[in-house]
RODO-2510 file (C-alpha; in nm, 4 decimals, decimal comma):
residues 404
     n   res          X          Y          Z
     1     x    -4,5865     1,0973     3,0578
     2     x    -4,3314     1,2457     2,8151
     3     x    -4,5733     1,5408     2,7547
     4     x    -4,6354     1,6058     3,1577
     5     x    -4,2414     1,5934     3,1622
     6     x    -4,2210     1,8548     2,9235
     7     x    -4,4460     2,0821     3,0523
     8     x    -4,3245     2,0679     3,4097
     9     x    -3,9933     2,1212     3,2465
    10     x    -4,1308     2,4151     3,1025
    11     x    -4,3057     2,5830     3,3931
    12     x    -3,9682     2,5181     3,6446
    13     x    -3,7923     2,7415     3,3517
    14     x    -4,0781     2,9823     3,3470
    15     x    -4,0753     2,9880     3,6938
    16     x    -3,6688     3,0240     3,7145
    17     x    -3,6856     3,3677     3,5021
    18     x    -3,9412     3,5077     3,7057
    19     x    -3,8088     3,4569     4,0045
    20     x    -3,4324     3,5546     3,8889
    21     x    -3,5794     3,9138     3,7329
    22     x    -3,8067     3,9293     4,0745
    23     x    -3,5188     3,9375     4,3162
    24     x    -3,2995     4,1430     4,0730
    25     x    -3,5434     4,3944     4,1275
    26     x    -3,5012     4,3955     4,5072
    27     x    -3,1104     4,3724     4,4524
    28     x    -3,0701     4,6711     4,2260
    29     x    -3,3323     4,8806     4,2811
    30     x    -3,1956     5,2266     4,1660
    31     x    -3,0812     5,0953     3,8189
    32     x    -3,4425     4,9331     3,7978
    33     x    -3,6108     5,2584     3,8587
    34     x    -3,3850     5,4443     3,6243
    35     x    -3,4241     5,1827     3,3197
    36     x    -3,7973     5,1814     3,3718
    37     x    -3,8043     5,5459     3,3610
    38     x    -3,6011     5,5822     3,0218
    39     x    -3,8752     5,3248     2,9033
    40     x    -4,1419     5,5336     3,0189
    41     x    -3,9982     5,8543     2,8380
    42     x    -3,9718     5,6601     2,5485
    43     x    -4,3151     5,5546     2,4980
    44     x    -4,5112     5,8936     2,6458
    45     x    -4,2741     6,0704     2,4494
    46     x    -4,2267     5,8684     2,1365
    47     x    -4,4063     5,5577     2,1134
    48     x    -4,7853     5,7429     2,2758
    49     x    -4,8464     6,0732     2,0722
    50     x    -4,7162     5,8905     1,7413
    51     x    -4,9216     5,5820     1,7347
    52     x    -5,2556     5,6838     1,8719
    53     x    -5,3960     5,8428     1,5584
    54     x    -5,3209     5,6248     1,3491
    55     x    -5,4512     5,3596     1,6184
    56     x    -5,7589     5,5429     1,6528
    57     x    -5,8092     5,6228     1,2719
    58     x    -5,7588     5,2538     1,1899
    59     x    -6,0222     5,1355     1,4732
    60     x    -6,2672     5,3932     1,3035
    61     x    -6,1793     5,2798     0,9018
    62     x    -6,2761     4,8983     1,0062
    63     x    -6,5722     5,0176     1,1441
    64     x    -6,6806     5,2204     0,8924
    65     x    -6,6324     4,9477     0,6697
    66     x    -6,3723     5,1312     0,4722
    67     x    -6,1195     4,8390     0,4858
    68     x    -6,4159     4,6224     0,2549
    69     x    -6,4430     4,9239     0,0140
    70     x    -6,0402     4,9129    -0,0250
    71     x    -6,0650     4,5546    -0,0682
    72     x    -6,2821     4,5387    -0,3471
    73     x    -6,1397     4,8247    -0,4489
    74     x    -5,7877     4,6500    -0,4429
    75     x    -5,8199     4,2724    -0,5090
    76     x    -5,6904     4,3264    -0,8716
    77     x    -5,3097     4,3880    -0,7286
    78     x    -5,3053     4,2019    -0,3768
    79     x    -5,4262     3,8654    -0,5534
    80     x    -5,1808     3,8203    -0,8218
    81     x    -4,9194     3,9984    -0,6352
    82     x    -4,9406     3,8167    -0,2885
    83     x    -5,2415     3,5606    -0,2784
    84     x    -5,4368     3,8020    -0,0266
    85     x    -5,7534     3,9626    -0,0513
    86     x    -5,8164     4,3600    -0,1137
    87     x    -5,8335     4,4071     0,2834
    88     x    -5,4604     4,3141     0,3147
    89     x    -5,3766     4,6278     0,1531
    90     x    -5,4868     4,8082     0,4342
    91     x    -5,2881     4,6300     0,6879
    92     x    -5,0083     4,6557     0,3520
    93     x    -5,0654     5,0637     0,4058
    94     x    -5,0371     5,1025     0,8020
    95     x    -4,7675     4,8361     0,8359
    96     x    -4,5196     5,0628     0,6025
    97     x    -4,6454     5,3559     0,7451
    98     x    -4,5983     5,3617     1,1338
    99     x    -4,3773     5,0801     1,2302
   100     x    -4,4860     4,8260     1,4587
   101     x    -4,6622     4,6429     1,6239
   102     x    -4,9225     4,8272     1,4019
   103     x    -4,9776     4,5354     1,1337
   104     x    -5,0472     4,2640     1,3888
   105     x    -5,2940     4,4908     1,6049
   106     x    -5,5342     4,5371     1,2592
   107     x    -5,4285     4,2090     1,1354
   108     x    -5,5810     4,0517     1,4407
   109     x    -5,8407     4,2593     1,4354
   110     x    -5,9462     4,1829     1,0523
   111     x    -5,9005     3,8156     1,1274
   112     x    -6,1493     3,8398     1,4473
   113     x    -6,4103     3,9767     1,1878
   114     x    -6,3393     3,6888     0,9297
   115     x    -6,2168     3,9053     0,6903
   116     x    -5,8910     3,7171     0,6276
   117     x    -5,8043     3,3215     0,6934
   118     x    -5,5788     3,2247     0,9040
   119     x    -5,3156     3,1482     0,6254
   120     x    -5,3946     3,5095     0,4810
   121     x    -5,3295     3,6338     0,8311
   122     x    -5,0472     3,4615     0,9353
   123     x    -4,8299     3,5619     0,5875
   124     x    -4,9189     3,9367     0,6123
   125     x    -4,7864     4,0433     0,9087
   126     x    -4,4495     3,8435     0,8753
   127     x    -4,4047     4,0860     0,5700
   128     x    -4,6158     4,4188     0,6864
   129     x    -4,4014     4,4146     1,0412
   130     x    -4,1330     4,7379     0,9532
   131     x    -3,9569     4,9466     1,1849
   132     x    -4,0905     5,3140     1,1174
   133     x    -3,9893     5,5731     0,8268
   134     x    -3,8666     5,8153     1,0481
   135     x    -3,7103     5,5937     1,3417
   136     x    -3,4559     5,4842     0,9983
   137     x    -3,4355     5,8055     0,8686
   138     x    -3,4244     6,0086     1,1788
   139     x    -3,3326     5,8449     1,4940
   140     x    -3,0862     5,5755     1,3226
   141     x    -2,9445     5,7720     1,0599
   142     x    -2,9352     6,1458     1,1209
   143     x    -2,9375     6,1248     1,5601
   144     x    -2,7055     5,8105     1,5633
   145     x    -2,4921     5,8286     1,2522
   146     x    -2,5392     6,2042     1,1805
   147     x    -2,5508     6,1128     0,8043
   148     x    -2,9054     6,1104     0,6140
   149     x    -2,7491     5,8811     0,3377
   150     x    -2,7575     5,6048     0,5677
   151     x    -3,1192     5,6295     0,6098
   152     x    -3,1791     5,5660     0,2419
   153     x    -2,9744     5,2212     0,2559
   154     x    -3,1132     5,1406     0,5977
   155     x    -3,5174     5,1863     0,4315
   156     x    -3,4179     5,0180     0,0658
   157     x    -3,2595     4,7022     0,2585
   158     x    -3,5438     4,6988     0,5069
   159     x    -3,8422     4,7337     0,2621
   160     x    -3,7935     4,5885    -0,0400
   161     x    -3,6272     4,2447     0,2261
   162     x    -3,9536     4,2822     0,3468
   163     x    -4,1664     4,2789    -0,0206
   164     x    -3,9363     3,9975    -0,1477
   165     x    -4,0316     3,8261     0,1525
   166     x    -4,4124     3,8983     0,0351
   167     x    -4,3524     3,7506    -0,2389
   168     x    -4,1838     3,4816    -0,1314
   169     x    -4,4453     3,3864     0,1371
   170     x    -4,6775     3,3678    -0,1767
   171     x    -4,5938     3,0210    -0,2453
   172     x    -4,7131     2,9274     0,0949
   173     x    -5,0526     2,9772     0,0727
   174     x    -5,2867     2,6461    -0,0381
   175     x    -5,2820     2,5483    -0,3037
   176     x    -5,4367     2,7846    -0,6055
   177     x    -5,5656     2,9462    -0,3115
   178     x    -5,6293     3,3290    -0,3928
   179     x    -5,4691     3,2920    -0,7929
   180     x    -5,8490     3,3490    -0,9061
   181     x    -6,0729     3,6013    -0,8293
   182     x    -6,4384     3,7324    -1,0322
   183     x    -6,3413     4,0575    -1,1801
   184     x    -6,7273     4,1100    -1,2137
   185     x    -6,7244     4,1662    -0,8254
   186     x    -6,4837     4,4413    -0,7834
   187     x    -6,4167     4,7813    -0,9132
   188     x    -6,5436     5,0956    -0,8150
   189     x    -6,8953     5,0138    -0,8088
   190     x    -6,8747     4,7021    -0,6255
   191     x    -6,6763     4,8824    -0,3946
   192     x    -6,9239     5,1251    -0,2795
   193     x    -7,1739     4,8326    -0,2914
   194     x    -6,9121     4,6782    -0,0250
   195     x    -6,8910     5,0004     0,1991
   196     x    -7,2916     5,0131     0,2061
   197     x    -7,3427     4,6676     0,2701
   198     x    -7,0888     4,6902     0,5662
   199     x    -7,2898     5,0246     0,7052
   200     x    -7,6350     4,8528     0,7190
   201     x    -7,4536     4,5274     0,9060
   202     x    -7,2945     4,7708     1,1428
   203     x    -7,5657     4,9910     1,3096
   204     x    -7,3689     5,1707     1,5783
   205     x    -7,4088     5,4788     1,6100
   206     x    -7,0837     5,7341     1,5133
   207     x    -7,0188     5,8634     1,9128
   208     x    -6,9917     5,4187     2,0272
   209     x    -6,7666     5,3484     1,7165
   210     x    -6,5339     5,6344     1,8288
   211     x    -6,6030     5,5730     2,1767
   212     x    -6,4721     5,1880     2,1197
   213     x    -6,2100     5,3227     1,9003
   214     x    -6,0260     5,5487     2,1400
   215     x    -6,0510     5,2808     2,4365
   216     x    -5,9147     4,9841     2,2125
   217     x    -5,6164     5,2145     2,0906
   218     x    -5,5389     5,3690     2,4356
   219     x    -5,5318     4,9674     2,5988
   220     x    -5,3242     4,8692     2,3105
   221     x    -5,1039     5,1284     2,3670
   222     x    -5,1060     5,1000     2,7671
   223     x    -4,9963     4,7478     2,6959
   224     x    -4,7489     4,8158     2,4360
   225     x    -4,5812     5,0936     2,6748
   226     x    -4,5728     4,7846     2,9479
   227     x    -4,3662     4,5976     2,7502
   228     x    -4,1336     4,9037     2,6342
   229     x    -4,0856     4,9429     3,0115
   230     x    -4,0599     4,5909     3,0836
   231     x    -3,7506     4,5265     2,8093
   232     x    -3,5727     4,8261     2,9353
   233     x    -3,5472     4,7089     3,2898
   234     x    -3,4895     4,3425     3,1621
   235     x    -3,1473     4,4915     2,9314
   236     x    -3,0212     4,6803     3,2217
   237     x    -3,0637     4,3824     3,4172
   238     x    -2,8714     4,1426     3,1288
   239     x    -2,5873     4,4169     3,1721
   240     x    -2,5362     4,4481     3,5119
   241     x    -2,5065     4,0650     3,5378
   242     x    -2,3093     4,0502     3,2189
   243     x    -2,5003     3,8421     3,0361
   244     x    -2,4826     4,0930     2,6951
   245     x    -2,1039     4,0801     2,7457
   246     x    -2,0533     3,7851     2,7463
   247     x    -2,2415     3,6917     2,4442
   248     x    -2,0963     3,9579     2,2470
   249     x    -1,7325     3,8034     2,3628
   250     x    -1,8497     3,5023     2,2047
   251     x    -1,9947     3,6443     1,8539
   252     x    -1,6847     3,8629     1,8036
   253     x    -1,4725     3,5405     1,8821
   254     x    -1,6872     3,3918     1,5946
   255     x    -1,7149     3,6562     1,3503
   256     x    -1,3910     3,7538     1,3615
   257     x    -1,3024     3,7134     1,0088
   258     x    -1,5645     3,9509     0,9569
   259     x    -1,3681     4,2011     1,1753
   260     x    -1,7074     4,2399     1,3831
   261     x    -1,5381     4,4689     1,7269
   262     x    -1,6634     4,3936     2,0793
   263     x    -1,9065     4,7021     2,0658
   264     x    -2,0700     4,6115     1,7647
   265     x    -2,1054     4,2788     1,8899
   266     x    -2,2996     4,4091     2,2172
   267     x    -2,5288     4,5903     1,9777
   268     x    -2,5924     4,3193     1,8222
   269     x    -2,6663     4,1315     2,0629
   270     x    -2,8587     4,4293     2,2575
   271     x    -3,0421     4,4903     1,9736
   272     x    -3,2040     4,1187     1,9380
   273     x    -3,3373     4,2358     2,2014
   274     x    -3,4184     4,6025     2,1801
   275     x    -3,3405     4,7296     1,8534
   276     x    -3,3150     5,1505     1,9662
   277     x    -3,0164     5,0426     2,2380
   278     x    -2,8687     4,8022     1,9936
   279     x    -2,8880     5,0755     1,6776
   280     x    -2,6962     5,3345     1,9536
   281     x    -2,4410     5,0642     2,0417
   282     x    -2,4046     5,0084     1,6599
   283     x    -2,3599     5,3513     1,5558
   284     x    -2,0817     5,3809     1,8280
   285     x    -1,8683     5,1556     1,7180
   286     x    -1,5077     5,1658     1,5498
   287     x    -1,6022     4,9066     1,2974
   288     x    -1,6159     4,9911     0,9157
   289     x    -1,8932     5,2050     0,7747
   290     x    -2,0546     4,9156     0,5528
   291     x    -2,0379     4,6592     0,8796
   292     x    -2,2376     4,9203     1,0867
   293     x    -2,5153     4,9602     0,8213
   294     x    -2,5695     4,5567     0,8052
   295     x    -2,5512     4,5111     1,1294
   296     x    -2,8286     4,7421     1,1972
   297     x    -3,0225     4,6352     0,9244
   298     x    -3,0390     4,3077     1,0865
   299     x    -3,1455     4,3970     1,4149
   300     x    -3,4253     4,6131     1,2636
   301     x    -3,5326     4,3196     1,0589
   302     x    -3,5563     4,1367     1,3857
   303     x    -3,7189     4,3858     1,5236
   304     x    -3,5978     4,2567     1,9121
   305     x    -3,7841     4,0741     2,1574
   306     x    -3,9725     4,3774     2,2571
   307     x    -4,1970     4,3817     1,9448
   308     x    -4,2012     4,0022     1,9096
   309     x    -4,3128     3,9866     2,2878
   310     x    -4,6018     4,2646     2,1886
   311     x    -4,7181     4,0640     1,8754
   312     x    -4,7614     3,8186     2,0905
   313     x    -4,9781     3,9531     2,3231
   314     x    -5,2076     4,0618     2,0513
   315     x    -5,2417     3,7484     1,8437
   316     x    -5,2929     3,5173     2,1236
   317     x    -5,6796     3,6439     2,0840
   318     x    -5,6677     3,4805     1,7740
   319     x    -5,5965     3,1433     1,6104
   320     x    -5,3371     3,3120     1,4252
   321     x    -4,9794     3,1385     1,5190
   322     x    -4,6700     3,3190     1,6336
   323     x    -4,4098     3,0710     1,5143
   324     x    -4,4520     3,2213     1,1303
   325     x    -4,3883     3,5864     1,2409
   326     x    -4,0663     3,4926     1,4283
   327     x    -3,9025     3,3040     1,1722
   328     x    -3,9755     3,5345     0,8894
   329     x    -3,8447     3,8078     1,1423
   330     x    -3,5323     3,5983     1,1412
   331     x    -3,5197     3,5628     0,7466
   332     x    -3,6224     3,9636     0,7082
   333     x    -3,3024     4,0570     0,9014
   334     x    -3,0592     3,8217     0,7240
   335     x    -3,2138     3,9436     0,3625
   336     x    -3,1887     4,3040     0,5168
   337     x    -2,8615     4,2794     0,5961
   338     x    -2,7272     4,1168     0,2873
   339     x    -2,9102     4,3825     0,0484
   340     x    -2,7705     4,6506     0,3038
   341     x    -2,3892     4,4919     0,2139
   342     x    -2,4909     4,4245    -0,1925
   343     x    -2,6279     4,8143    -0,2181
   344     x    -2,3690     5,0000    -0,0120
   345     x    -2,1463     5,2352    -0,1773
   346     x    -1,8432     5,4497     0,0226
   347     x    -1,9233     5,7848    -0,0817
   348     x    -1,7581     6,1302     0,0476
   349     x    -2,0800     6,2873     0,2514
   350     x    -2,1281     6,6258     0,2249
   351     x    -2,3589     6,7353     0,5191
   352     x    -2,4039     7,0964     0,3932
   353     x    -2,6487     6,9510     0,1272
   354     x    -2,8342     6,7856     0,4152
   355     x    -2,8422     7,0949     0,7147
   356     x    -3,2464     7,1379     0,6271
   357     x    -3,2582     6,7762     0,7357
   358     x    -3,0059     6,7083     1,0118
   359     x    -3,2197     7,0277     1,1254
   360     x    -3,5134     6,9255     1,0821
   361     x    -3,7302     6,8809     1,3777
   362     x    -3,8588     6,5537     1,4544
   363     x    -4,1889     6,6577     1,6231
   364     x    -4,4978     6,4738     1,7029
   365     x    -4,6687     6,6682     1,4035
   366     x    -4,4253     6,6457     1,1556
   367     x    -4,4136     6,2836     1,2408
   368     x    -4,7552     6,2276     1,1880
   369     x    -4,8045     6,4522     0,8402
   370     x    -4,4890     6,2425     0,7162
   371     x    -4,6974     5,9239     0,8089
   372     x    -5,0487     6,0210     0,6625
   373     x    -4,8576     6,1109     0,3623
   374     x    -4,6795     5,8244     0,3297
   375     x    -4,9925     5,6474     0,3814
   376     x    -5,1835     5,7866     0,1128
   377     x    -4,9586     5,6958    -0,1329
   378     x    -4,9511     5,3640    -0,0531
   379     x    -5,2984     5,3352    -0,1096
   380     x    -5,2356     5,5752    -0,4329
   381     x    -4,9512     5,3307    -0,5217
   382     x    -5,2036     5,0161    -0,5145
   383     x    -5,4868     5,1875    -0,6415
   384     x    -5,3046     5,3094    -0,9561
   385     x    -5,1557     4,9455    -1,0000
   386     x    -5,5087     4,8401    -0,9295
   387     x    -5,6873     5,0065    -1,2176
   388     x    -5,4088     4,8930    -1,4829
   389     x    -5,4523     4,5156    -1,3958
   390     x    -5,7955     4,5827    -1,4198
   391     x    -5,7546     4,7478    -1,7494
   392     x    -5,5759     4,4460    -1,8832
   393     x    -5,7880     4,1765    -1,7378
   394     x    -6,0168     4,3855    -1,9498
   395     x    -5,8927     4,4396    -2,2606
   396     x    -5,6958     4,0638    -2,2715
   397     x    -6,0183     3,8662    -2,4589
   398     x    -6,0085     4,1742    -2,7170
   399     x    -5,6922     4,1506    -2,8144
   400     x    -5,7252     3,7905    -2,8052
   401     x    -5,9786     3,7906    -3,0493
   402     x    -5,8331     4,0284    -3,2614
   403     x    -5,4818     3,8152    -3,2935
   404     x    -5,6166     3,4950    -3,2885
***
């Protein structure tokens, strides 16, 4: 009875929002039509052209059964380092390279194929869910703050939050689960056993696995631009009524020992919900430098109910649970924007040194060559790391005999 309660509790709520947006619509149709439209520029202009390689190429690598030859290839780091499997170094690589919701679209997808547990799963993409390189480096901190320095403490609070957090999540897996692996099993040779193994299983031809590819990556997209849309008519909507203002009255009423303004406490606020509006809110405020730079940090830890709402959408295919990903989303902001505070350092700026980058253009290609290159040395990073762990795994019973 209690249960029936609750759930009829629930659906009248559901029910309540859906309705209230629904008429909203019909009320303010102009400012509906012109939010959904900056959405839509946003993802065909943005969000479409970035992500679809790397969408595609990362549809094609699982097929191919590269993702088993990195994870033999890899085991000796993600093991000891995070209690994962090889193959999470892949999701490791795309997750720091393009920003979400990349991690949980080839998390889910690895999981489907049984190539991680759900406990595997569920840790790596509350730590492999980043905002993208250049949406810190180039739309936060050169178009919003017009000052590239901020982009390095924006990415070193951001990332390494998010690798603590890695390592932290560690200590959640079962117990002694992934703290031993066979070394006989991996290395290079075992690798391209791996990769060989994975081609005979797999016996489509190339034209159907890039076939699939480019229709899996264009619905995901599709989808993901829905929701871009979706949160930019539902923020308008939360201003016209007021709703943003008058939560930001109340966290600047609370914070005020912090000396948090009303604007930076509507981009706070905005950006728990959106995190590009609430980073432009942010930037635009009179508070102090050091403020500004946490603040964002959080809200990009967050990442806003717009990327929470789209990893939602993709793991509910799975058994993989959501409630994981939100609270480390929560803790990845807070350790964000504490690291943001502990590394900040008032220094004079001197934008001549940084005209090449404040004019820099932030194309489609240059935005994908950064990415593929920052990919790559990722997978350099781990594969270098890789072969010394391996090398002392090795060598460990020599010099034990030899000193004992």
């Amino acid at each position: 009875m209690k249960k029936m309660r609750k759930d009829v509790l629930l659906f009248l709520l559901k029910l309540i929002i859906v309705l209230i947006i629904f008429f909203s619509l019909m009320i303010f149709p102009k400012q509906v039509f012109e939010a959904s439209l900056r959405g839509l520029n946003a993802w065909w202009t943005i969000v479409f052209p970035a992500l679809l390689p790397f969408f595609i190429m990362s549809e094609i690598l699982i097929a191919l059964g590269i993702v088993q030859f990195l994870g033999a290839l890899l085991e000796p780091v993600m093991r000891p380092v995070f209690r994962l499997p090889g193959t999470g170094a892949f999701v490791l690589a795309v997750g720091y390279t393009s920003g979400a919701p990349i991690s949980s679209i080839v998390t889910a997808d690895l999981r489907k194929k049984h190539l991680l547990t759900r406990n595997e799963a569920e840790r790596i993409i509350c730590f492999t869910n980043n905002a993208s390189p250049l949406f810190m480096f180039g739309a936060v901190a050169v178009g919003m703050f017009k000052n590239p320095e901020i982009g390095v403490i924006i990415a070193v609070s951001h990332y390494l939050a998010n690798i603590l957090l890695g390592l932290c999540l560690r200590f959640w897996a079962p117990r002694k689960h992934g703290m031993h692996y066979n070394s006989q099993n991996l290395g290079f040779k075992m690798a391209l056993k791996a990769l060989i193994k994975s081609q005979i299983s797999n016996k489509k031809p190339l034209g159907k696995i890039l076939g699939d590819a480019i229709r899996n990556s264009v619905q995901n997209l599709i989808q993901i631009g829905g929701f871009i849309i979706l949160f930019s008519v539902i923020i308008e909507l939360l201003t016209i009524f007021n709703v943003i203002g008058l939560i930001s009255i109340c966290l600047t009423f609370f914070l005020s020992p912090l000396m948090l303004d009303f604007q930076l406490a509507k981009g706070i606020v905005s950006g728990f919900v959106e995190m590009t509006i609430g980073s432009k809110l942010i930037a635009e405020s009179s508070s102090p430098l050091h403020l500004k730079v946490a603040a964002v940090s959080l809200i990009l830890g967050w990442s806003g109910l717009s990327i929470h709402a789209q990893a939602i959408s993709i793991l509910a295919t799975t058994d993989i649970r959501f409630y994981p990903f939100v609270i480390a989303r929560l803790l990845h902001g807070i350790m964000s924007a504490a690291i943001a505070l502990l590394v900040y350092t008032p220094t004079v700026s001197v934008m001549s040194q940084y005209d090449s980058l404040l004019n820099w253009e932030f194309s489609t290609f240059n935005i994908l060559i950064y990415s593929c290159g920052i990919f790559i040395l990722i997978l350099a990073v781990l594969f270098l790391l890789s072969l010394l762990l391996s090398l002392i795994n090795r060598i460990r019973p020599i010099l034990h005999l030899l000193f004992h």
